[in-house]
C-alpha positions in Angstrom: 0.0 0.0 0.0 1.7 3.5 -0.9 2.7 5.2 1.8 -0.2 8.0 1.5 -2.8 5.7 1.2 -1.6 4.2 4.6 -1.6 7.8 5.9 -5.0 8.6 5.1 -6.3 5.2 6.7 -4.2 5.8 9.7 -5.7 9.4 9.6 -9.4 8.4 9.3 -9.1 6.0 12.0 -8.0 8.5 14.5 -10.8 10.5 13.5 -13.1 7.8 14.2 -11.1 7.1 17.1 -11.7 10.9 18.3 -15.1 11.1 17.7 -16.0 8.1 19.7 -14.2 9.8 23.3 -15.1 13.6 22.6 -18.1 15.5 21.2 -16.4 15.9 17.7 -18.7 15.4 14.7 -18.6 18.9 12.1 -16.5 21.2 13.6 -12.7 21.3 15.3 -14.0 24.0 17.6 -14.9 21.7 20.2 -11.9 19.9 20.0 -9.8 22.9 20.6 -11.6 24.4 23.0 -11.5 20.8 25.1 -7.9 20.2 24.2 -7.0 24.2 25.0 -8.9 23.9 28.7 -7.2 20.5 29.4 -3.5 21.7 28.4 -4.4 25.1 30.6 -5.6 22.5 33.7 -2.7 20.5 33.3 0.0 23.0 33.3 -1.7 24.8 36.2 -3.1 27.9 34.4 -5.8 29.8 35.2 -7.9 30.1 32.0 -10.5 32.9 31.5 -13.2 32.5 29.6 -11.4 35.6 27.7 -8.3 33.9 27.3 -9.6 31.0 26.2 -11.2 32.9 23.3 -8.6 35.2 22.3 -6.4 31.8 22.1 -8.5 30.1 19.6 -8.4 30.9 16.1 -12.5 31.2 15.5 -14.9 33.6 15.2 -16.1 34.6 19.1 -19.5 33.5 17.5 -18.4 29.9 17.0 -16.5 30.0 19.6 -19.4 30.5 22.1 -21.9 28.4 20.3 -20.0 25.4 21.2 -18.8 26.6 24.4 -22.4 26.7 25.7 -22.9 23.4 25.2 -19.6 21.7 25.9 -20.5 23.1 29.7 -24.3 22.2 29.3 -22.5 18.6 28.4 -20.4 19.4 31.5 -17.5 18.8 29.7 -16.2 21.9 31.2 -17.1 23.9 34.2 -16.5 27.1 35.3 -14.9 28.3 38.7 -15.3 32.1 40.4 -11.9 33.7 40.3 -10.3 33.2 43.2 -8.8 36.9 43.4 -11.7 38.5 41.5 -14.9 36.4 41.8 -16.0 38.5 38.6 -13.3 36.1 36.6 -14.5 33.0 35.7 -11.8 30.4 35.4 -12.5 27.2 32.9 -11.6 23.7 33.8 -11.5 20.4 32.6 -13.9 18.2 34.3 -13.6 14.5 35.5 -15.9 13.3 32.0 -13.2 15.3 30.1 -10.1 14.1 31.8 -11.4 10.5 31.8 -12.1 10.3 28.3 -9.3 11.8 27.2 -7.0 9.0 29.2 -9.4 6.7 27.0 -8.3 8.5 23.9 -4.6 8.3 24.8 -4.6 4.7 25.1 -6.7 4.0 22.1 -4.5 6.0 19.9 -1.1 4.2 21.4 -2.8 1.1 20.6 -3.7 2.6 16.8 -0.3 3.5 16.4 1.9 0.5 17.8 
């Protein structure tokens, strides 16, 4: 099979793959904004729901459409800030982080 061709399939199923663990179907917005809140959690930041916005390269539009219903899906929550309770903070929550671990493993297995 010609390297590309082995690509793409390898490509597809990863897609498949991602779709099955996180709430992926038309767009990549929700993927970024899950995979930008995670990263931010696990490095310790404290992501705004500004930051988190200005960091993604959407439309704020598209951006909130999904947000709304990634935390209606309680993928992510929010947190009062804990200097300026006017700050809400994003984080990952335990659905997220779970099926993300999921995700990981599938994709070593995919790959090995």
């Amino acid at each position: 099979m010609p390297e590309i061709q082995k690509n793409l399939k390898d490509l597809k199923r990863l897609r498949e793959s991602i779709s099955s663990y996180l709430p992926v179907t038309h767009s990549l917005i929700p993927m970024d904004i899950l995979l930008t809140v995670y990263c931010g959690d696990d490095h310790g930041l404290d992501l705004t729901i500004k930051s988190l916005f200005a960091s993604l390269p959407y439309s704020d539009m598209g951006i909130r459409h999904h947000f709304k219903k990634l935390l209606s899906e309680n993928w992510i929550e929010l947190h009062n800030g804990d200097k300026d309770s006017r700050l809400k903070r994003v984080r990952a929550t335990e659905k997220l982080k779970q099926n993300l671990i999921k995700l990981d493993n599938e994709i070593k297995d995919l790959f090995e």
